[in-house]
DSSP file (Angstrom, degrees, kcal/mol; ACC not computed):
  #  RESIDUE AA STRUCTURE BP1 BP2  ACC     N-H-->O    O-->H-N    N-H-->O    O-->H-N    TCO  KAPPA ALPHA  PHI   PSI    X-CA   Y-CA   Z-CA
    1    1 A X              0   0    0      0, 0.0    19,-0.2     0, 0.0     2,-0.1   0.000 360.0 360.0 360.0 123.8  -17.5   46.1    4.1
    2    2 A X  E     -a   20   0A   0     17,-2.3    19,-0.5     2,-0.0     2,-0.1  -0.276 360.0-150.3 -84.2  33.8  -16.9   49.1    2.3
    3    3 A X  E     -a   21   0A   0     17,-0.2    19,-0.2     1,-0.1     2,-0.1   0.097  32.1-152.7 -74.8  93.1  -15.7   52.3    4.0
    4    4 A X        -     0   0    0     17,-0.8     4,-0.2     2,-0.1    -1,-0.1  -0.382  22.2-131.4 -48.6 117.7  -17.2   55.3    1.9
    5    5 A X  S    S+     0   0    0     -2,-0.1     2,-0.6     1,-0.1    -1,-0.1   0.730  88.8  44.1  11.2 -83.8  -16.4   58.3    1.2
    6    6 A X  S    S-     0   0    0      1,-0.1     5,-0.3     2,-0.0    -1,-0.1  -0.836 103.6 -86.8-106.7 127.6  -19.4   60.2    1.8
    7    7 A X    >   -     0   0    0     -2,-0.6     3,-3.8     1,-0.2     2,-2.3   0.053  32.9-132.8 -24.4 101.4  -21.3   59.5    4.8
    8    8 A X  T 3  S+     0   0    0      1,-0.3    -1,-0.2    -4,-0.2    71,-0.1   0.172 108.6  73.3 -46.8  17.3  -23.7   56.8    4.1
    9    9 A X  T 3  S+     0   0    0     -2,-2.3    -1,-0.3    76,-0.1    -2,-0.1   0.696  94.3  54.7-131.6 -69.8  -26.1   58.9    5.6
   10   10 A X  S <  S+     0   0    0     -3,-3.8    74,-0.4    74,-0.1    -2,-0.2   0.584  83.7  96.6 -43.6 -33.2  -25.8   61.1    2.3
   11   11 A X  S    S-     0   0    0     -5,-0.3   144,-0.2    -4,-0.2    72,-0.0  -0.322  74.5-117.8 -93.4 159.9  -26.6   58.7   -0.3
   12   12 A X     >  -     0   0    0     -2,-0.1     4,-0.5     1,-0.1   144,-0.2  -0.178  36.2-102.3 -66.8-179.5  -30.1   58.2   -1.9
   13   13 A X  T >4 S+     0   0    0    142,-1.3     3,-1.1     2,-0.2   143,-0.2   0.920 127.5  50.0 -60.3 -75.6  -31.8   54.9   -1.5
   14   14 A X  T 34 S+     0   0    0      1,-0.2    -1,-0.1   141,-0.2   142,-0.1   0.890 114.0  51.0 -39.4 -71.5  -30.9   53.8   -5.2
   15   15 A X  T 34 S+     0   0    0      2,-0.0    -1,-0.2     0, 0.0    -2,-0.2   0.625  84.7  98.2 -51.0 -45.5  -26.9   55.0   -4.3
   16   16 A X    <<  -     0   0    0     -3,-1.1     2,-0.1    -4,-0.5    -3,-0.1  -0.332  59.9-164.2 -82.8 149.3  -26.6   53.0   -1.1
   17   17 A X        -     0   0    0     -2,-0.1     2,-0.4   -15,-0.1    96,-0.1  -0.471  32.5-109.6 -93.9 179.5  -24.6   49.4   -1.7
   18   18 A X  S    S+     0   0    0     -2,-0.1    95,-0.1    94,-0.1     3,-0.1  -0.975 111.3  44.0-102.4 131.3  -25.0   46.7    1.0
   19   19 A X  S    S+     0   0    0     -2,-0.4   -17,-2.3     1,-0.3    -1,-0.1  -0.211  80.4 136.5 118.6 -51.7  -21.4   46.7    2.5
   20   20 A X  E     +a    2   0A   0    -19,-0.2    92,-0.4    91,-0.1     2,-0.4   0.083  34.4 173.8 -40.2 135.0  -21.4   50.2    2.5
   21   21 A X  E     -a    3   0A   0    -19,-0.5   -17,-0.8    90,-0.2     2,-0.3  -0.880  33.7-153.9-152.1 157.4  -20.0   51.3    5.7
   22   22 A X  B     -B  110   0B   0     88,-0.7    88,-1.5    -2,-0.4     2,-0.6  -0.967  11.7-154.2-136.2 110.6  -18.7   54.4    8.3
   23   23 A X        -     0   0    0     -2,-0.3    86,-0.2    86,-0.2    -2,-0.0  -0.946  32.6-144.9 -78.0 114.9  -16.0   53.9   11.3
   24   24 A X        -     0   0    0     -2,-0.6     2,-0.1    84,-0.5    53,-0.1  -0.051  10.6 -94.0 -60.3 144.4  -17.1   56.7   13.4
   25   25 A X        -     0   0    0     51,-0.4    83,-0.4     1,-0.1     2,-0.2  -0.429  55.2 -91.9 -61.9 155.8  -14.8   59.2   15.8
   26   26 A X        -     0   0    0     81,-0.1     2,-0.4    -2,-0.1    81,-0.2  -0.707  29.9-159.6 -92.3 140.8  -14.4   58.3   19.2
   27   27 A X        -     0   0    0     79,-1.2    79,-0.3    -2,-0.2    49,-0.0  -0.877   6.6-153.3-149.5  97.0  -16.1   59.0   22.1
   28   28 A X        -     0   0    0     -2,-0.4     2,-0.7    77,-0.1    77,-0.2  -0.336  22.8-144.6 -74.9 138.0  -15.0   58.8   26.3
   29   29 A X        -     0   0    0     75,-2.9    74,-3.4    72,-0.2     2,-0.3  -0.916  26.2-178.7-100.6 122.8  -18.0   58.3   28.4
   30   30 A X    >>  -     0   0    0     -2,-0.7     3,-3.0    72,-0.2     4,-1.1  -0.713  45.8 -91.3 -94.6 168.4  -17.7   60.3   31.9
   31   31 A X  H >> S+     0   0    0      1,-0.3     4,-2.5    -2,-0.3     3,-0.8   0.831 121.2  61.0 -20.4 -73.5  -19.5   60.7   34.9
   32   32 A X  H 3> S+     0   0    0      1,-0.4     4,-2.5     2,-0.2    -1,-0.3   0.612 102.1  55.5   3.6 -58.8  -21.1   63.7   33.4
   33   33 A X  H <> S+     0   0    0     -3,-3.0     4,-2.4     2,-0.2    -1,-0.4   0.953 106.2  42.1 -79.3 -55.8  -22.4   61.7   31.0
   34   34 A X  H <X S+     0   0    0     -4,-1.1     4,-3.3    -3,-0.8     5,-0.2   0.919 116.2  54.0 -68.2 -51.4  -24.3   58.8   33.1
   35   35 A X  H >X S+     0   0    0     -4,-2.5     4,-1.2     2,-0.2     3,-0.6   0.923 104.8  52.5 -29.8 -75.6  -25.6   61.6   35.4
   36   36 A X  H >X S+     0   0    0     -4,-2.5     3,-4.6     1,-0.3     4,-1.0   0.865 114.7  41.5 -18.3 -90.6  -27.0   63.6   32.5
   37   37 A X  H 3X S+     0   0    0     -4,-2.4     4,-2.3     1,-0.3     6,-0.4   0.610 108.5  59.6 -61.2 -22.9  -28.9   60.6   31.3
   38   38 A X  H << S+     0   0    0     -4,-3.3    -1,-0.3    -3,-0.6     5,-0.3   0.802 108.7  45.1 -55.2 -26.9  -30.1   59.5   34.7
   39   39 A X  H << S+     0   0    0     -3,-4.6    -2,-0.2    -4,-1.2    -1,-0.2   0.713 118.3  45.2 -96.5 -24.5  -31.9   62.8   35.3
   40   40 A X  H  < S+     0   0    0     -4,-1.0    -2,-0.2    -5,-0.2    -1,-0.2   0.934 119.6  33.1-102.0 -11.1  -33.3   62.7   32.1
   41   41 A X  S  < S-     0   0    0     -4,-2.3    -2,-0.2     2,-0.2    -1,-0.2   0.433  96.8-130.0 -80.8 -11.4  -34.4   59.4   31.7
   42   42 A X        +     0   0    0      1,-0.2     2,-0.4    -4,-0.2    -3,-0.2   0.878  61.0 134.2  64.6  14.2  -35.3   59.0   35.2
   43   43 A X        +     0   0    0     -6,-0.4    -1,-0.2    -5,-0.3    -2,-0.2  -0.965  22.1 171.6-116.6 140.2  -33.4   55.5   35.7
   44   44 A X        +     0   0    0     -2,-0.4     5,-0.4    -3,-0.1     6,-0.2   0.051   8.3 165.0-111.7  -3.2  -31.4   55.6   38.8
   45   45 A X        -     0   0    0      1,-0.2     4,-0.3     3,-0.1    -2,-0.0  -0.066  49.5-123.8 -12.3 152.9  -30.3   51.8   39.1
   46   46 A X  S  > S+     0   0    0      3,-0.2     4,-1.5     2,-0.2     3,-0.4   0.734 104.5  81.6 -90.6 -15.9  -27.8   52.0   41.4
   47   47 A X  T  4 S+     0   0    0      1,-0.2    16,-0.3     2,-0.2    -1,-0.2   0.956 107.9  34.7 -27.7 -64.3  -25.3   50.2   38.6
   48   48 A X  T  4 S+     0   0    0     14,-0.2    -1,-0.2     1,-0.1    -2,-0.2   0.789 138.1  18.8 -60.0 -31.2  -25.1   53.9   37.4
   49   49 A X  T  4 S+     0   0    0     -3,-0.4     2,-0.7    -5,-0.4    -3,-0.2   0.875  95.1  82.2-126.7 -47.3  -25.3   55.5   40.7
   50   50 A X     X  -     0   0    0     -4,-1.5     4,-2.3    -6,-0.2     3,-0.4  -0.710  53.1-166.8 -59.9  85.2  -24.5   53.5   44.0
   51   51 A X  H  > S+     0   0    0     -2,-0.7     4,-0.6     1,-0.2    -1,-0.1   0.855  85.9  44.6  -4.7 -63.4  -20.5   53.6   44.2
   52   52 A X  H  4 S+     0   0    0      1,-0.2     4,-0.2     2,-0.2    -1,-0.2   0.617 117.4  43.9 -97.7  -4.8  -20.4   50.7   47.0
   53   53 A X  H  4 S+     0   0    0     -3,-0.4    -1,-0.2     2,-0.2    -2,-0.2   0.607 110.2  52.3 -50.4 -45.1  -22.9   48.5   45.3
   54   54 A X  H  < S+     0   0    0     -4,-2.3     7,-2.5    -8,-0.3     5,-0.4   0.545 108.9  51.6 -67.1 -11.5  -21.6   48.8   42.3
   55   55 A X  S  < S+     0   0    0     -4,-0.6    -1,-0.2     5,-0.4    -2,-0.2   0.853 112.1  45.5 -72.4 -58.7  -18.3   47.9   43.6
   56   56 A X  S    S+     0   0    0     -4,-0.2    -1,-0.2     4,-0.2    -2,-0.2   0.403 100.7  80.6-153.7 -34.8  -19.6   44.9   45.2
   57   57 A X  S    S-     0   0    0      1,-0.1    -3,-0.1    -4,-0.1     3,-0.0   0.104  98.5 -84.6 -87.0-164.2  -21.8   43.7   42.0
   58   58 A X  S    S+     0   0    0      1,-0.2    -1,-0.1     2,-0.1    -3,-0.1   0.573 127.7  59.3 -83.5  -3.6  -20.0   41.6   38.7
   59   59 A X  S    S-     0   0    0     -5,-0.4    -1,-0.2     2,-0.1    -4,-0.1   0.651  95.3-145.9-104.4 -22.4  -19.0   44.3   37.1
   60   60 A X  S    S+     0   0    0     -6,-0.3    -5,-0.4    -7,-0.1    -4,-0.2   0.898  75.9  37.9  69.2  47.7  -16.8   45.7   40.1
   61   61 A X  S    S-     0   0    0     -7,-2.5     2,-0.5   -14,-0.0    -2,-0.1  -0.522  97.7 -66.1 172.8 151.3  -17.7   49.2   39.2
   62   62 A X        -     0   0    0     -2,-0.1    40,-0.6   -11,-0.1   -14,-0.2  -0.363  47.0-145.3 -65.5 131.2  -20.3   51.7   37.9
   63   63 A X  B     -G  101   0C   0     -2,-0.5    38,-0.2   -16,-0.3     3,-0.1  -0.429  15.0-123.1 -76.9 147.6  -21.6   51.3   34.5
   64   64 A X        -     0   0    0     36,-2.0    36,-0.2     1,-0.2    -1,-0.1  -0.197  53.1 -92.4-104.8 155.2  -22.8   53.6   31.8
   65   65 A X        -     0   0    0      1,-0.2    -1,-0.2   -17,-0.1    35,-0.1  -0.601  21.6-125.7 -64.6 164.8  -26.9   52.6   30.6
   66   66 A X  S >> S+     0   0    0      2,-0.1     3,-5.4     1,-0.1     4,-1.3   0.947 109.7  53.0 -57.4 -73.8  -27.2   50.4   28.0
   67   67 A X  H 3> S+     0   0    0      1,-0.3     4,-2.4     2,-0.2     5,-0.3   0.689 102.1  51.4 -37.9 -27.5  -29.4   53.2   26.6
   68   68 A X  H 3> S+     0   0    0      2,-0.2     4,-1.2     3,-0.2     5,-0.4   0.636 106.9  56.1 -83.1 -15.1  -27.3   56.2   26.7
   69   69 A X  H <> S+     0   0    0     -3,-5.4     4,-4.1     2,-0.2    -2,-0.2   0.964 110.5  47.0 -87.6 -30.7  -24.5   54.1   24.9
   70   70 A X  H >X S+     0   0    0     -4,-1.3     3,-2.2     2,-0.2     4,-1.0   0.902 118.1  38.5 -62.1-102.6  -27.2   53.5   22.0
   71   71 A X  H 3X S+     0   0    0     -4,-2.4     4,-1.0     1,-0.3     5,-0.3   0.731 117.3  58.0 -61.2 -44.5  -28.3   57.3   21.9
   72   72 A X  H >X S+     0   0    0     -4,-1.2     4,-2.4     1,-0.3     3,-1.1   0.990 106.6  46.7 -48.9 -61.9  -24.3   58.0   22.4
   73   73 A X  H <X S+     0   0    0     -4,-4.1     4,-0.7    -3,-2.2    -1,-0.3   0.900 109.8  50.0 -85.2  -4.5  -23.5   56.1   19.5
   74   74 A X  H 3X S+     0   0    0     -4,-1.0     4,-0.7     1,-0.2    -1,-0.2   0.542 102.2  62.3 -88.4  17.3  -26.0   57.6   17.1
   75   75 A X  H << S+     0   0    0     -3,-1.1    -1,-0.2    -4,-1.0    -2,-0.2   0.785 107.3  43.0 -90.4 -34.2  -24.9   60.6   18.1
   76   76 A X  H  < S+     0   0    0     -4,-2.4   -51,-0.4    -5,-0.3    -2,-0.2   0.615 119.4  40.8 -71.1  -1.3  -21.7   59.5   16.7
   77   77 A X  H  < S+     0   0    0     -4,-0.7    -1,-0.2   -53,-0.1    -3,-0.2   0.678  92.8 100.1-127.2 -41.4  -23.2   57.9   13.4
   78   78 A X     <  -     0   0    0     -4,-0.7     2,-0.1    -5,-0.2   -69,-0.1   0.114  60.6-147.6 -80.6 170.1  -26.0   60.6   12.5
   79   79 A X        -     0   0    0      2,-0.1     6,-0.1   -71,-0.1    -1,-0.1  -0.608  16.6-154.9-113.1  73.0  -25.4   63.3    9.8
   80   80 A X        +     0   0    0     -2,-0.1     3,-0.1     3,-0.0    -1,-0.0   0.814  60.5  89.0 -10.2 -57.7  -27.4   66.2   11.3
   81   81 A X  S    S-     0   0    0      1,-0.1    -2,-0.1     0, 0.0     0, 0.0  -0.232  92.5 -87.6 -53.4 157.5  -28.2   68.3    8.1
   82   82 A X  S    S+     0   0    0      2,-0.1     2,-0.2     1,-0.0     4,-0.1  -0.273  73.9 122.3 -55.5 134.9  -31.4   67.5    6.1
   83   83 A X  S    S-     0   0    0      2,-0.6   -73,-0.1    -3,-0.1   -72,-0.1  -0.909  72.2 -45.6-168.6-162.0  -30.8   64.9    3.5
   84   84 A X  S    S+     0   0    0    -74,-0.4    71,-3.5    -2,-0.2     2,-0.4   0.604 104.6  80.3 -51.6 -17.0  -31.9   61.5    2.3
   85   85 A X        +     0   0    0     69,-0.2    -2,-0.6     1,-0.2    69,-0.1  -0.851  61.7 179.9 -94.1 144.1  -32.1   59.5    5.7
   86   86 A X        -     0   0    0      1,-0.5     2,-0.3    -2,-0.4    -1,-0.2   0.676  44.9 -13.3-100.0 -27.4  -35.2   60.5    6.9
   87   87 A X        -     0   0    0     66,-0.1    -1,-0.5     0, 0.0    66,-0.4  -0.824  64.9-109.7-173.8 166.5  -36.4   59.2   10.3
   88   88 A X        -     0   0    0     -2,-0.3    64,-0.2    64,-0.2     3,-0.1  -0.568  34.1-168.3-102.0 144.1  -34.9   56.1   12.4
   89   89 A X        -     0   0    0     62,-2.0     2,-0.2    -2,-0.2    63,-0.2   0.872  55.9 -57.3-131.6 -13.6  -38.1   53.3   11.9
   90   90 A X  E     -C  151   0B   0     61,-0.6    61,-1.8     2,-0.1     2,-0.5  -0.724  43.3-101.2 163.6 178.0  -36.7   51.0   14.5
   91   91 A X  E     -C  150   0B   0     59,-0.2     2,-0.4    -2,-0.2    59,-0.2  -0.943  31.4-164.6-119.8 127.2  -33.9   48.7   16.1
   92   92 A X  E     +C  149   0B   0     57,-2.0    57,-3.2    -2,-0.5    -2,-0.1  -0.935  67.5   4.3-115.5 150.1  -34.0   44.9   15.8
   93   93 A X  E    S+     0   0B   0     -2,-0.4    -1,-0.1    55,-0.2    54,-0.1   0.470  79.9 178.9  89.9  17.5  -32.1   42.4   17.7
   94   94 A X  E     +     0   0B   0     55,-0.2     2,-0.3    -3,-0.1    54,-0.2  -0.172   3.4 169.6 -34.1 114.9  -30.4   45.0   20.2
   95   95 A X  E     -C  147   0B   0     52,-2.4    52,-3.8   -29,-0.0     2,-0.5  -0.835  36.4-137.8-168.8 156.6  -28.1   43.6   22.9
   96   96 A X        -     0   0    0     -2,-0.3    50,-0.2    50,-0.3    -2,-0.0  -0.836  26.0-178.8-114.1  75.1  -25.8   45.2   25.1
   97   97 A X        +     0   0    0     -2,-0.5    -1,-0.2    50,-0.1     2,-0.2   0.866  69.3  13.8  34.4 -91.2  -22.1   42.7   25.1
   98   98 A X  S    S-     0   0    0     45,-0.1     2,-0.2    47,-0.1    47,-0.1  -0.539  85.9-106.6-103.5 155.9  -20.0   44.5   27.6
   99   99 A X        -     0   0    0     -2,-0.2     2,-0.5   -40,-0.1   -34,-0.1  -0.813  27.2-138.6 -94.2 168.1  -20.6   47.2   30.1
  100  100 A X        -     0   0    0     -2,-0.2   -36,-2.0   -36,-0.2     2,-0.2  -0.930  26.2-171.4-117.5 125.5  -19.3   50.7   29.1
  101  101 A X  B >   -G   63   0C   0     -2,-0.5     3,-1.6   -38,-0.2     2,-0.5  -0.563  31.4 -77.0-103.2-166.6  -17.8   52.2   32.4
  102  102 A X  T 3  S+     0   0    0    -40,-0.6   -72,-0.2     1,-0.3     3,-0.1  -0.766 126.0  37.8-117.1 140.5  -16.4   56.1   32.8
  103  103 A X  T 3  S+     0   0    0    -74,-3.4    -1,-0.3     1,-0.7   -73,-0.1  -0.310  95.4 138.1 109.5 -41.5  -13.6   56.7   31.6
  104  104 A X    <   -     0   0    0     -3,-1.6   -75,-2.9   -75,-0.2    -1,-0.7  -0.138  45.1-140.6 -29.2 152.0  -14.5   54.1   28.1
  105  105 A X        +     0   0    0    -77,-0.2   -77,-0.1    -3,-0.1    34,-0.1   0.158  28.1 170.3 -68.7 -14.2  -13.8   54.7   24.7
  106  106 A X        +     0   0    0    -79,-0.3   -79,-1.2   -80,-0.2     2,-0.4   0.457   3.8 174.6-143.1 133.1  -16.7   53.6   22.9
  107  107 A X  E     - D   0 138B   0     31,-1.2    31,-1.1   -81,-0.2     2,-0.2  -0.876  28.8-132.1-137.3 172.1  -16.8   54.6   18.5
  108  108 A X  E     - D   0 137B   0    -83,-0.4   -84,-0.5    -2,-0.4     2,-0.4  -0.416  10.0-150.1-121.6 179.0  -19.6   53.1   16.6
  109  109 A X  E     - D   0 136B   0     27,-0.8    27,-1.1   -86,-0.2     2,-0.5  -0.866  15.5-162.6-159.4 133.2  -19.3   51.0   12.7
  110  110 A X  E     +BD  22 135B   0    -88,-1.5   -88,-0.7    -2,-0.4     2,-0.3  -0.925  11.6 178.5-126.8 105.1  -22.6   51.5   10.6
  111  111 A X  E     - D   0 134B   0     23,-1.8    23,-2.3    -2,-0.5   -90,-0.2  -0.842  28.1-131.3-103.1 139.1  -22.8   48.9    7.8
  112  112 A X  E     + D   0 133B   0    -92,-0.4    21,-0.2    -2,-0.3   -94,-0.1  -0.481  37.0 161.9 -83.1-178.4  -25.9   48.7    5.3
  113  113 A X  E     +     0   0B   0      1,-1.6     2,-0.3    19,-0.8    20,-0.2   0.021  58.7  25.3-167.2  -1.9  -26.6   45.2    5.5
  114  114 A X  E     - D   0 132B   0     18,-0.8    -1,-1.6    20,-0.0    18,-1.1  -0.971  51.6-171.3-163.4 147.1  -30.5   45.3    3.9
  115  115 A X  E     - D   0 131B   0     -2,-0.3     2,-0.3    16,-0.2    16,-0.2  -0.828   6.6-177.2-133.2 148.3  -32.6   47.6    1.6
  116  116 A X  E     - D   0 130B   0     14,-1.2    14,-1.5    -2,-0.2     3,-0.1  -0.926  21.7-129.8-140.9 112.0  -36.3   47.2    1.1
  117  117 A X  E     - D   0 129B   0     -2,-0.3    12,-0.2    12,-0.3    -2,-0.0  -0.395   4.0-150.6 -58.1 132.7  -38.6   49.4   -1.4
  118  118 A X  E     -     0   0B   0     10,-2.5    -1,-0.2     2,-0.2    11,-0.1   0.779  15.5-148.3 -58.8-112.4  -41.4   50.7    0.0
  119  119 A X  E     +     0   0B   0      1,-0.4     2,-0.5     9,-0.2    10,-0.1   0.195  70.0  87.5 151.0  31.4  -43.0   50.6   -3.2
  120  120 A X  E    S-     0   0B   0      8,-0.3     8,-1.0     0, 0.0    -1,-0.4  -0.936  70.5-133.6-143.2 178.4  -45.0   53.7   -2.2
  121  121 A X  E     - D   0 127B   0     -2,-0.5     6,-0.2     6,-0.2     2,-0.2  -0.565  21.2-125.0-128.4 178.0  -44.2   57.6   -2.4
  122  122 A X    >   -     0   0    0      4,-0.7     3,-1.7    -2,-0.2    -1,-0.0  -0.554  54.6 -71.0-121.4 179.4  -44.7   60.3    0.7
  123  123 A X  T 3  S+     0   0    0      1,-0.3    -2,-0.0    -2,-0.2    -1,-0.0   0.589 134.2  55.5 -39.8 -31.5  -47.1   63.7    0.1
  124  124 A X  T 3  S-     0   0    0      2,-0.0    -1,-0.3     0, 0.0     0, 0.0  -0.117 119.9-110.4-100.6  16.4  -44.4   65.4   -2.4
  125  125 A X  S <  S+     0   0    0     -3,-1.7     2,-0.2     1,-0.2    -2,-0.1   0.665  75.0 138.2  73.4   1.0  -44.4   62.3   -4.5
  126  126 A X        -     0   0    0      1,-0.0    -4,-0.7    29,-0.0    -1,-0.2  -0.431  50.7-122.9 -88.0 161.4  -40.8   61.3   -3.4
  127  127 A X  E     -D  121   0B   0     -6,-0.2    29,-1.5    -2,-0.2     2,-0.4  -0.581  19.4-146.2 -88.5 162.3  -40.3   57.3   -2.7
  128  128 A X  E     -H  155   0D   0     -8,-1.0   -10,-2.5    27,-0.2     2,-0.5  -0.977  13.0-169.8-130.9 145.4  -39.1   56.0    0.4
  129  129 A X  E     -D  117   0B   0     25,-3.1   -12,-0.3    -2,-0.4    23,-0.1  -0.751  18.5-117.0-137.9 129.7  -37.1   53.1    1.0
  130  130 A X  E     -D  116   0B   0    -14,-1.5   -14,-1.2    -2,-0.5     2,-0.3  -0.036  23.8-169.8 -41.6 151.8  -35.8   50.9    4.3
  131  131 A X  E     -DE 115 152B   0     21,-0.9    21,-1.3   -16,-0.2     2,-0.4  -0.976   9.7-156.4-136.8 144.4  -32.5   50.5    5.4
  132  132 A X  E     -DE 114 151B   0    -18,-1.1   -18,-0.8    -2,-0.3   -19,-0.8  -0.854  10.7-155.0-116.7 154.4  -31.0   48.3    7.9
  133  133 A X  E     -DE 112 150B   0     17,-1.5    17,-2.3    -2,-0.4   -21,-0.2  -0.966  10.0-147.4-142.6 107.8  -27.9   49.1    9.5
  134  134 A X  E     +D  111   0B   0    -23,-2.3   -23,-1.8    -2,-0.5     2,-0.3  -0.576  33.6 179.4 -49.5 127.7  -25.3   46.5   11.1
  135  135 A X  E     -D  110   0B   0     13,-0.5    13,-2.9    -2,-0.2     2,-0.2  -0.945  14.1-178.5-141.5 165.5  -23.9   48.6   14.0
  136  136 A X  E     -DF 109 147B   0    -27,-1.1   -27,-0.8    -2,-0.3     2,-0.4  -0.844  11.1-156.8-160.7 135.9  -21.6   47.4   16.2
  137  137 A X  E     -DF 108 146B   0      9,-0.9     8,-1.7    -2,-0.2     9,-1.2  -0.909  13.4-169.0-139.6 114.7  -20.3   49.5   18.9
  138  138 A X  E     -DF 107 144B   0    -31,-1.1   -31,-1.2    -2,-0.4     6,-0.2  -0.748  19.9-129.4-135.7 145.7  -16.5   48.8   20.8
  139  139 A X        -     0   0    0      4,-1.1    -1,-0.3    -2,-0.2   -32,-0.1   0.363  50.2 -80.7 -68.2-151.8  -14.8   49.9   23.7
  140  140 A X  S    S+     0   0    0      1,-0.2    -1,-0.1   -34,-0.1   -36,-0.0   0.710 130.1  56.7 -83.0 -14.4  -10.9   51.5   23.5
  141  141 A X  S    S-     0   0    0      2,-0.1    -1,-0.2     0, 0.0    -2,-0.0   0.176 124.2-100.7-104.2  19.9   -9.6   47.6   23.5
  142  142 A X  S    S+     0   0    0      1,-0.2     2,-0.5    -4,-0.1    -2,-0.1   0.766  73.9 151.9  85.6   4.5  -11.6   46.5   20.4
  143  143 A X        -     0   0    0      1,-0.0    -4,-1.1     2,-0.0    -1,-0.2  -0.530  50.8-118.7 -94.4 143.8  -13.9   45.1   22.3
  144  144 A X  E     + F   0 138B   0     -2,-0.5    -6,-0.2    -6,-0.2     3,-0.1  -0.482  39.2 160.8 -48.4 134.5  -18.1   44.6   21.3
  145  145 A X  E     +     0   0B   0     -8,-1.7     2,-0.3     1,-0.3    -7,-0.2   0.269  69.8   8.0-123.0 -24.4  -20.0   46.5   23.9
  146  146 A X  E     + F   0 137B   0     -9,-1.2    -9,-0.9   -50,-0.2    -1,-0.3  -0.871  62.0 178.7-160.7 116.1  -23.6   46.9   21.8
  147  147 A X  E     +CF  95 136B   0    -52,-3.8   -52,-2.4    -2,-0.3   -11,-0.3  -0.984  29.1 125.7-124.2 144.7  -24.4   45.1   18.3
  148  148 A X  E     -     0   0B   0    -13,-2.9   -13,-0.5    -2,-0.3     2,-0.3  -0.867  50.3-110.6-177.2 169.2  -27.9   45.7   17.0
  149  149 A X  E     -C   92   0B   0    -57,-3.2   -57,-2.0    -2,-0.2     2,-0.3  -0.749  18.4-147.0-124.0 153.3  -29.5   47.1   13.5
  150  150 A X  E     -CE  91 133B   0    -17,-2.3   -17,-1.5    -2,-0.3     2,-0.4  -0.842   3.4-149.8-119.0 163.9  -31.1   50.1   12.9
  151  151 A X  E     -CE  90 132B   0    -61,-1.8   -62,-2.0    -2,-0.3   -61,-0.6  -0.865  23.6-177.5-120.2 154.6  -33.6   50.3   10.8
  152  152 A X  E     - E   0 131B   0    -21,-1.3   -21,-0.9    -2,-0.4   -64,-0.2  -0.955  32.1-108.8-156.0 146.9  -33.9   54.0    8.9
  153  153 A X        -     0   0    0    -66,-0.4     2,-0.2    -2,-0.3   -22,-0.2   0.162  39.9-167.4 -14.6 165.6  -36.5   56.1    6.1
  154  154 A X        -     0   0    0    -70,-0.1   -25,-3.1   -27,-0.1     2,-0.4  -0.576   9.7-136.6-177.9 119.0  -34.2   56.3    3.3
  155  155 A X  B     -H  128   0D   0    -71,-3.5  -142,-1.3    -2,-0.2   -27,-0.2  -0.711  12.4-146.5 -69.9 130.5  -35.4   58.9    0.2
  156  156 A X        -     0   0    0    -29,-1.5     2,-0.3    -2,-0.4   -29,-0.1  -0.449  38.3 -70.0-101.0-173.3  -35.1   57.9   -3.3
  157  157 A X              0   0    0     -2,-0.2   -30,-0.1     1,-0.1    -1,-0.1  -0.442 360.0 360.0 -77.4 125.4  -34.3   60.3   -6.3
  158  158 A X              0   0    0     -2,-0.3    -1,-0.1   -32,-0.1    -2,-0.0   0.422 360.0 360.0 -49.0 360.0  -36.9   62.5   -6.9
């Protein structure tokens, strides 16, 4: 594992190592938060929502989604501005550890771990190549809560 400089995010296809790698800022999940994503996702489990159920269940309290802790941590991992990563292309091998409750910590680590050439170029002639991305996602105690790779577009040098 490498921790880089410049956001792995940044680098071209050709540029990124495997090993290259980003510990993320941290991020407390509240109420606020689970709500939100219930109303927009339209899951109501009562894990998220039922107080005295959730109480009562294995977890002894309510729980964040799995999904929102995935979109949560690439919200922590992305680099917004236009650059070499291009699109997300998919997630293998996803699975959710721990539950995240409110009040967690949760900060993400994004490791390359894989590249694969396309071998083929987009409308503007540029190349594209895969990249797969360890990430690993931990509460405040260190603990795994979400491991799964992402798979993302990667531009090569024009």
């Amino acid at each position: 594992m490498n921790d880089t400089p410049i956001h792995p995010f940044r680098s071209y296809f050709e540029d990124l190592k495997i090993g290259d790698s980003l510990l993320t800022h941290r991020r407390t999940v509240g109420e606020a938060d689970i709500v939100a994503f219930g109303g927009i996702s339209g899951d109501y489990f009562y894990m998220h929502f039922d107080e005295i159920a959730a109480k009562d269940s294995q977890f002894g309290k309510r729980i964040a989604h799995g999904y929102f802790v995935l979109s949560a941590a690439a919200g922590l991992f992305v680099s917004p501005a236009p650059g070499p990563v291009l699109a997300n292309y998919g997630l293998d091998a996803l699975r959710f550890i721990k539950p995240v409750g409110i009040g967690d910590t949760i900060r993400a680590r994004l490791t390359a771990k894989r590249k694969t050439d396309r071998n083929r170029k987009d409308d503007k002639g540029v190349g594209q190549g895969v990249v797969a991305w360890d990430v690993e996602v931990t509460n405040q105690h260190g603990e795994l809560v979400a491991s799964y790779d992402i798979l993302t577009l990667v531009a090569k040098r024009s």
